[in-house]
C-alpha positions in Angstrom: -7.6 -1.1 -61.1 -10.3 1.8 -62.3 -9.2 5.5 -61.3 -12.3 6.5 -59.7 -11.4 9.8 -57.8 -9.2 11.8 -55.4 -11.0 13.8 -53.2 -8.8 16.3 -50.8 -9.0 18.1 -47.8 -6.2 20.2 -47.4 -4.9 21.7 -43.3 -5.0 25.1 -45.6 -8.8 25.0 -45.9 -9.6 23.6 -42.4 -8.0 26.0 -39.7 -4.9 23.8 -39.9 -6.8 21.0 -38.8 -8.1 18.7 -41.1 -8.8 15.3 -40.5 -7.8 13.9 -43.6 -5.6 16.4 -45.5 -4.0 14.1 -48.1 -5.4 13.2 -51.5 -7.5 10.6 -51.3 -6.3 8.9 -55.2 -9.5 5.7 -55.2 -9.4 2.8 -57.1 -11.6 -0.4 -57.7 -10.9 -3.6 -59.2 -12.4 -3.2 -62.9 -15.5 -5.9 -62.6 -16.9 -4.4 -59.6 -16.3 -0.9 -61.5 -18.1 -2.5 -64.6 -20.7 -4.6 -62.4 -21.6 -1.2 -60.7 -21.6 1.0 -63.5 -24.4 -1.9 -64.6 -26.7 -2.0 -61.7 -25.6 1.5 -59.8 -25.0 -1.7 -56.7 -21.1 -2.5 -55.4 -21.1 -6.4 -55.8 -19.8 -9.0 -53.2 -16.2 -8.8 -52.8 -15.8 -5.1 -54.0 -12.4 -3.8 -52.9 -11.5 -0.2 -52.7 -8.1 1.1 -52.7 -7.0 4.5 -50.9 -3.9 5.8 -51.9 -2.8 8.6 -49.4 -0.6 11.8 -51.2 0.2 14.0 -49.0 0.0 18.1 -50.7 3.6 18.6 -52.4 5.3 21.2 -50.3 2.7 21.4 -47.7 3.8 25.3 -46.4 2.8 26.8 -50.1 3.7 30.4 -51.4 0.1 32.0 -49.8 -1.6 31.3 -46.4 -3.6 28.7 -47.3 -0.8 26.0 -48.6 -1.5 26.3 -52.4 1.0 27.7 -54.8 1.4 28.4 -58.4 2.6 25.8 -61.1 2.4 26.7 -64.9 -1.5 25.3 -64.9 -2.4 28.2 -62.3 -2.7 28.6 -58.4 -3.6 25.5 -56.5 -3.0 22.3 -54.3 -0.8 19.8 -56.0 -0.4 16.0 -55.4 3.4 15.2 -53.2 4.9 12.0 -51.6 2.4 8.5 -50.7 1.6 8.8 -47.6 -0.6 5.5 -45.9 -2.7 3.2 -47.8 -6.2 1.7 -47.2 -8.5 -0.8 -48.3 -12.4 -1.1 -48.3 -13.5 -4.6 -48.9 -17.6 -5.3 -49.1 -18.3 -8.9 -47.8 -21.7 -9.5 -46.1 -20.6 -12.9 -43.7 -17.2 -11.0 -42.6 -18.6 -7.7 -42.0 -22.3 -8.0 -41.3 -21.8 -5.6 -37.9 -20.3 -2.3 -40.1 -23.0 -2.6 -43.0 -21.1 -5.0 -45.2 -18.1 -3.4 -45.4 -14.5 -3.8 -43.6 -11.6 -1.5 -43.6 -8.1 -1.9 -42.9 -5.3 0.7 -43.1 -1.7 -0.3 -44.6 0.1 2.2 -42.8 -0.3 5.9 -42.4 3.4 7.0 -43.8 5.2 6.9 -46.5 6.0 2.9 -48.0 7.0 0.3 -47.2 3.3 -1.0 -46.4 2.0 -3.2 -43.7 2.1 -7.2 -45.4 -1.0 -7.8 -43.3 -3.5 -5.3 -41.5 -6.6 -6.6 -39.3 -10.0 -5.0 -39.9 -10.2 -1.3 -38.2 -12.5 -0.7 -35.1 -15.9 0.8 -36.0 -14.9 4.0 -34.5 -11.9 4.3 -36.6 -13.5 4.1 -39.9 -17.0 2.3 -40.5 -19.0 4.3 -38.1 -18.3 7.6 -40.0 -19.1 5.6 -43.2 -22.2 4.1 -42.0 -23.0 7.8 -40.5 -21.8 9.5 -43.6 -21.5 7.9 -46.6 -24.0 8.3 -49.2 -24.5 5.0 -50.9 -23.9 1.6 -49.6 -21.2 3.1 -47.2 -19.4 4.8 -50.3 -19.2 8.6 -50.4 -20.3 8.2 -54.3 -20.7 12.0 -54.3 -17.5 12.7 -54.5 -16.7 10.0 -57.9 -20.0 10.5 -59.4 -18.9 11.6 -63.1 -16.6 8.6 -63.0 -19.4 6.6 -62.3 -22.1 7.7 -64.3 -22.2 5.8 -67.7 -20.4 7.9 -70.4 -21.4 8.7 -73.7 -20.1 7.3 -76.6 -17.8 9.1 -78.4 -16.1 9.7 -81.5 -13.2 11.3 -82.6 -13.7 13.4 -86.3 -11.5 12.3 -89.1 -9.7 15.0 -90.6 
């Protein structure tokens, strides 16, 4: 699978209340990553993967939940917490705009064996509301997806 981002919410940034605070660790299998990083279009079949990390000691040195490591002051990744799946097939899934999401469990492992497609309430509907390319919040794995450069490494 292709590392394409981890986007987080933390309750110390959101009144206590947010609705995701875990880190949101992405991944896609690597010809849907390739196939898109072609076309800028996820192909038939795309599946997403949602790894859930809850904040490592949630309560933090300062108000907000952060706390210093060596690297500085910040939020810093704990124990999995749920995992979910994103899967883009058009016959299955015609009614939430191609896509179909299921949740593994919301706690730590071991994972569900088998989860049925979510409600539309419980997670298309805020995609199809939201999201900002073909039910994908891109924005947030952008630099992942953009082509990259080629580089070289100097030869001392």
């Amino acid at each position: 699978m292709v590392f394409i981002g981890a986007p987080f919410t933390p309750h110390g940034l959101n009144d206590g209340k947010a609705g995701f605070p875990e880190f949101h660790n992405v991944y896609v299998q690597p010809a849907a990553f390739k196939a898109y990083r072609a076309t800028g279009k996820w192909p038939e079949g795309t599946m997403m993967i949602k790894e859930l990390q809850l904040v490592d000691d949630p309560k933090g040195e300062f108000p907000d939940g952060s706390r210093i490591a060596p690297s500085g002051r910040g939020y810093f990744p704990g124990p999995v917490n749920g995992l979910d799946v994103a899967v883009k097939d058009s016959k299955r899934f015609s009614a939430t705009n191609n896509w179909g999401y299921f949740n593994f469990n919301h706690a730590a492992p071991p994972y569900l064996v088998e989860a049925a497609n979510k409600p539309v309430e419980q997670c298309a509907g805020c995609h199809m509301a939201n999201a900002h390319e073909d039910m994908v919040y891109i924005k947030f794995y952008k630099p992942i997806l953009t082509p990259l450069p080629t580089l070289s490494m100097a030869k001392k």
